[in-house]
C-alpha positions as a printed NumPy array, in Angstrom:
array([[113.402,  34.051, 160.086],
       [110.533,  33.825, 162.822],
       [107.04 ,  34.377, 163.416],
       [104.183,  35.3  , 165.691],
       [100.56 ,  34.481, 164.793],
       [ 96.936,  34.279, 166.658],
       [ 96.734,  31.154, 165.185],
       [ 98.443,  27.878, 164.726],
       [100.361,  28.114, 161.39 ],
       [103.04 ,  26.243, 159.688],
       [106.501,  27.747, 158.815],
       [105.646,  27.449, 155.117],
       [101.995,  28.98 , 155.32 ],
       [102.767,  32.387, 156.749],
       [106.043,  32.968, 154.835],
       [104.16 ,  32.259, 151.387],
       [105.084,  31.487, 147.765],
       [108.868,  32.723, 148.479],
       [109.442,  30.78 , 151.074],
       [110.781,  28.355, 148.843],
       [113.255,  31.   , 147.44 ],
       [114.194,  31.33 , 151.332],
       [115.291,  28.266, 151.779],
       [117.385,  27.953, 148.562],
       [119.745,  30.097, 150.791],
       [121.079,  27.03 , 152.583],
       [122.801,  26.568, 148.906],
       [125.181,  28.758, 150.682],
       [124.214,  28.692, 154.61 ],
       [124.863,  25.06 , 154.138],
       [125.806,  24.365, 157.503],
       [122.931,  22.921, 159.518],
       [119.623,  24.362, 160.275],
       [117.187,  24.508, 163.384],
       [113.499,  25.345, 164.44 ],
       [112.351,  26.81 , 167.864],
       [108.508,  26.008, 168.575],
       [106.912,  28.465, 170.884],
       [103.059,  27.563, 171.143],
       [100.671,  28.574, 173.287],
       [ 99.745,  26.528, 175.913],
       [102.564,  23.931, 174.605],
       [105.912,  23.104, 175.229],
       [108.777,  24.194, 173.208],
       [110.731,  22.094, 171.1  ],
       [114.012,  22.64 , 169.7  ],
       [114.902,  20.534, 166.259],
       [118.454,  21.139, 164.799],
       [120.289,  19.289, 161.71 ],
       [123.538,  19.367, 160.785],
       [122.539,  18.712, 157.14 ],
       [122.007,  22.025, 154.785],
       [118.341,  22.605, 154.648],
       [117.85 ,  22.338, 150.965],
       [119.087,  18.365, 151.246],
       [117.06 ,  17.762, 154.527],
       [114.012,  15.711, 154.378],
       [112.737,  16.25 , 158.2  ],
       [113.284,  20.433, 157.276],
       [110.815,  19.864, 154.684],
       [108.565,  18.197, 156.743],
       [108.529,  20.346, 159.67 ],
       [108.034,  23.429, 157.836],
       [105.379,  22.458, 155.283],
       [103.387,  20.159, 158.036],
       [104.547,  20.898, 162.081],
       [101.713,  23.766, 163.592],
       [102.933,  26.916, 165.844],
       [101.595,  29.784, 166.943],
       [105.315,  31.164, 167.297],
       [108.667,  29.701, 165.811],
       [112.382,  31.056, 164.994],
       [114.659,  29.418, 162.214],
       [118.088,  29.389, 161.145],
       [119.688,  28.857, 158.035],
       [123.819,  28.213, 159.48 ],
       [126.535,  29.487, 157.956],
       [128.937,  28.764, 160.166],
       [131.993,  31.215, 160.943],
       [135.438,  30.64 , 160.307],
       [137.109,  27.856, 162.562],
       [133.815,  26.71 , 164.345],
       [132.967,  23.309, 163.722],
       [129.571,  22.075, 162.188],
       [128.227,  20.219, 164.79 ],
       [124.649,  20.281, 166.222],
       [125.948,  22.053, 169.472],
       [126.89 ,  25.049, 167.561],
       [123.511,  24.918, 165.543],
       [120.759,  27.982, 166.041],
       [118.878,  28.292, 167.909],
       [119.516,  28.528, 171.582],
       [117.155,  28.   , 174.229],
       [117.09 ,  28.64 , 178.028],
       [114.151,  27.516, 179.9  ],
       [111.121,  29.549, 177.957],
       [113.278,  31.738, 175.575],
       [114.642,  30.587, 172.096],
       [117.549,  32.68 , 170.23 ],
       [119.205,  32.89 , 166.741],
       [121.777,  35.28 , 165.507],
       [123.334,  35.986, 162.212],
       [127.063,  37.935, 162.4  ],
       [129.89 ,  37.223, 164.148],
       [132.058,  38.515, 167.001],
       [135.288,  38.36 , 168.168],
       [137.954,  37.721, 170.012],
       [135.454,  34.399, 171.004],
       [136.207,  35.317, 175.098],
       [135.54 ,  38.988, 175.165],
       [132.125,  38.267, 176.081],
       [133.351,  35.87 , 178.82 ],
       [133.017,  38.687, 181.948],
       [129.827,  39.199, 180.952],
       [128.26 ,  36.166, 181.562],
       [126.804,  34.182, 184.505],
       [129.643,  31.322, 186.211],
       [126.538,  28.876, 186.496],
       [125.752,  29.267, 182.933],
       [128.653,  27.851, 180.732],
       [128.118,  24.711, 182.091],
       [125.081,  24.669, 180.434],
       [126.334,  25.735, 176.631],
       [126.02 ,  23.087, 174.319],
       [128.831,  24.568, 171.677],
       [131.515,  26.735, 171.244],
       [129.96 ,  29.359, 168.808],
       [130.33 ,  33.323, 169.879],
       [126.633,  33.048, 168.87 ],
       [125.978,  30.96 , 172.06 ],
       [127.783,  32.839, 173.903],
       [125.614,  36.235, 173.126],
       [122.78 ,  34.406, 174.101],
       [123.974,  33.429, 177.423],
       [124.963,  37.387, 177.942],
       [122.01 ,  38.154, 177.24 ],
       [120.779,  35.858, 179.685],
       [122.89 ,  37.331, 182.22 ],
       [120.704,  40.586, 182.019],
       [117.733,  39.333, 181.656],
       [117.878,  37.373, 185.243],
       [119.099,  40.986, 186.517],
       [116.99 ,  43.578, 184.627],
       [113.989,  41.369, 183.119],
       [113.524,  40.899, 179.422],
       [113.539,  43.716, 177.577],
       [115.742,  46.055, 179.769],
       [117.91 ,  43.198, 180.467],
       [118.138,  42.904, 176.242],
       [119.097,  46.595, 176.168],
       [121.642,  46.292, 178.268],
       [123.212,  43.399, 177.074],
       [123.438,  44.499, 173.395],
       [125.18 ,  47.751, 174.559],
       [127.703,  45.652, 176.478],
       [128.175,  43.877, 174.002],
       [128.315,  46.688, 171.29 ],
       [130.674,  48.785, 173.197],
       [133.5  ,  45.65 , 174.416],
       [133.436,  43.423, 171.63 ],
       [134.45 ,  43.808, 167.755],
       [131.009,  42.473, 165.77 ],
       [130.172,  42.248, 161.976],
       [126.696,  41.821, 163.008],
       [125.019,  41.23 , 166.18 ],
       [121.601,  40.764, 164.695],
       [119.083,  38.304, 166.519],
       [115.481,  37.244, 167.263],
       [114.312,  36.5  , 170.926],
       [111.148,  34.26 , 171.17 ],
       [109.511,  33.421, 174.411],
       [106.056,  32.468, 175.384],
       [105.161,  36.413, 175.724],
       [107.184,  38.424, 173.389],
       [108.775,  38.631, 169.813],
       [112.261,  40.693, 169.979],
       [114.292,  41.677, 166.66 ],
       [117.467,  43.168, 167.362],
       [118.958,  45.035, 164.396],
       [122.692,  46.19 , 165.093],
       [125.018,  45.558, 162.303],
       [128.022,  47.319, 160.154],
       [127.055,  46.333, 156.752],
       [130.868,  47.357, 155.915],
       [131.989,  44.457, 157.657],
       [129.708,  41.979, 155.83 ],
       [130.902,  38.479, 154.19 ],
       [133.12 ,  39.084, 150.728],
       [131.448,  39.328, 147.79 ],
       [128.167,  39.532, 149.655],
       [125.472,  42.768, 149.004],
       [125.541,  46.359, 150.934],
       [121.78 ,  45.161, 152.215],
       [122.871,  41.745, 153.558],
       [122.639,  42.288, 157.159],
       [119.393,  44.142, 156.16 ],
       [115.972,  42.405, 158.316],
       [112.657,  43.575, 157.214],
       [109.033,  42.465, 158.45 ],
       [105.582,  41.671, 157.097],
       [102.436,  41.909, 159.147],
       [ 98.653,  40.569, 157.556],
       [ 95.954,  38.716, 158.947],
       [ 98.213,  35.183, 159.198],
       [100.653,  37.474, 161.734],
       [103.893,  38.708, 161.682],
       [107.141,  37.259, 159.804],
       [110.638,  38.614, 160.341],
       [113.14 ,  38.078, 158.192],
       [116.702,  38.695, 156.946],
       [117.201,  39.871, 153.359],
       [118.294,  37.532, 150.056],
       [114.936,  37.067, 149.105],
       [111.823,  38.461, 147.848],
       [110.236,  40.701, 150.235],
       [108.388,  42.496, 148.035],
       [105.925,  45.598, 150.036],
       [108.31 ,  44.48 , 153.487],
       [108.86 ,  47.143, 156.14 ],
       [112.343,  47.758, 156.882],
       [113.322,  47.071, 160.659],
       [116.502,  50.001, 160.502],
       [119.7  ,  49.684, 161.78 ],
       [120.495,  50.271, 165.856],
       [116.884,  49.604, 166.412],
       [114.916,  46.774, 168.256],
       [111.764,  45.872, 167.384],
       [109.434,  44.23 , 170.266],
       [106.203,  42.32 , 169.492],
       [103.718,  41.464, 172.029],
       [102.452,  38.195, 170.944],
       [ 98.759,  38.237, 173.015],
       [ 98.164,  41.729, 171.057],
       [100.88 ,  41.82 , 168.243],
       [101.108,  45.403, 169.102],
       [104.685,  46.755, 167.741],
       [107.291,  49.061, 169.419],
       [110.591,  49.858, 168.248],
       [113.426,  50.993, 170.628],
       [116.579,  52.775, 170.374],
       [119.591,  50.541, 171.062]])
């Protein structure tokens, strides 16, 4: 999940009366959760627990109480063999830009030649997730922000095997949803619309979010699409992948 809004808002506010149903999904993305601040005229903050939200005390606090004007969380449900530890919790961050991703990739080094030499010494995990972001990275210092995003999800989509390579992008300018997924590959036993994200915009802003709960009246973000929200206007585009 993650927002944008012209005001300061908390995490509970903007999502409304289901955000409680939201977070009884850490009943099964048990596995830690985290929060990425993006304020205006602030600096971020990055808050991660290793505890399933649902059982957290400080998750409840933070969303019902902290203010942003901007904010990504993460419910983890950590992939096979990776080790619940707050290094491999969502989300990322390098210098002004915060990152979550739901799906998994493999084989774990096939994004390896993709990425920047000076920046694995700065990974704080082992998670493919990580790993993504830090591609991403890679193209964003050579092609700026959104090209650079473009081009690193098609590297990544055409050398790597991926259930889903879904993921939010926060930084102090721009909201960016990236929707790429094969729904076929989804967890066992899980729905066809799992890997589905979906978006509501009113007066309090605009929340993203994946599926699993009511989103009653949502707009469906579709698959092999990015969306990319200006946060000064909150003016929308969506892109071709």
């Amino acid at each position: 999940m993650g927002f944008v809004s012209p005001t300061e808002i908390t995490i509970e506010d903007i999502a409304g009366a289901n955000f409680a149903e939201f977070s009884g999904l850490s009943e099964k993305h048990r596995d830690g959760w985290g929060i990425a601040t993006s304020s205006t005229g602030k600096p971020a903050e990055l808050i991660v627990e290793t505890l399933p939200a649902k059982n957290s005390y400080r998750y409840s606090q933070l969303t019902s109480e902290a203010l942003s004007d901007g904010a990504l969380l993460h419910l983890r449900w950590a992939t096979s063999g990776l080790a619940v530890v707050e290094g491999n919790t969502h989300p990322f961050e390098y210098e002004n830009i915060s990152f979550i991703h739901n799906g998994g990739i493999t084989p774990l080094d096939s994004m390896d030649k993709f990425i920047d030499e000076d920046l694995f010494k700065l990974m704080r995990g082992n998670t493919d997730s990580e790993k993504y972001f830090y591609l991403l990275i890679t193209q964003i210092r050579k092609k700026g922000l959104i090209d650079g995003i473009k081009s690193g999800v098609k590297l990544l989509r055409d050398n790597c095997n991926y259930s889903s390579i879904n993921a939010m992008v926060l930084t102090s300018d721009a909201y960016i949803i990236i929707n790429e997924h094969d729904s076929v590959k989804r967890p066992k036993g899980e729905p066809e619309d799992y890997y589905e994200l979906s978006y509501c915009k009113d007066e309090k802003g605009i929340l993203v979010a994946s599926s699993g709960w009511n989103q009653k009246n949502w707009t469906k973000i579709d698959n092999h699409k990015i969306l990319v929200i200006d946060r000064k206007s909150l003016g929308q585009e969506i892109l071709s992948i």
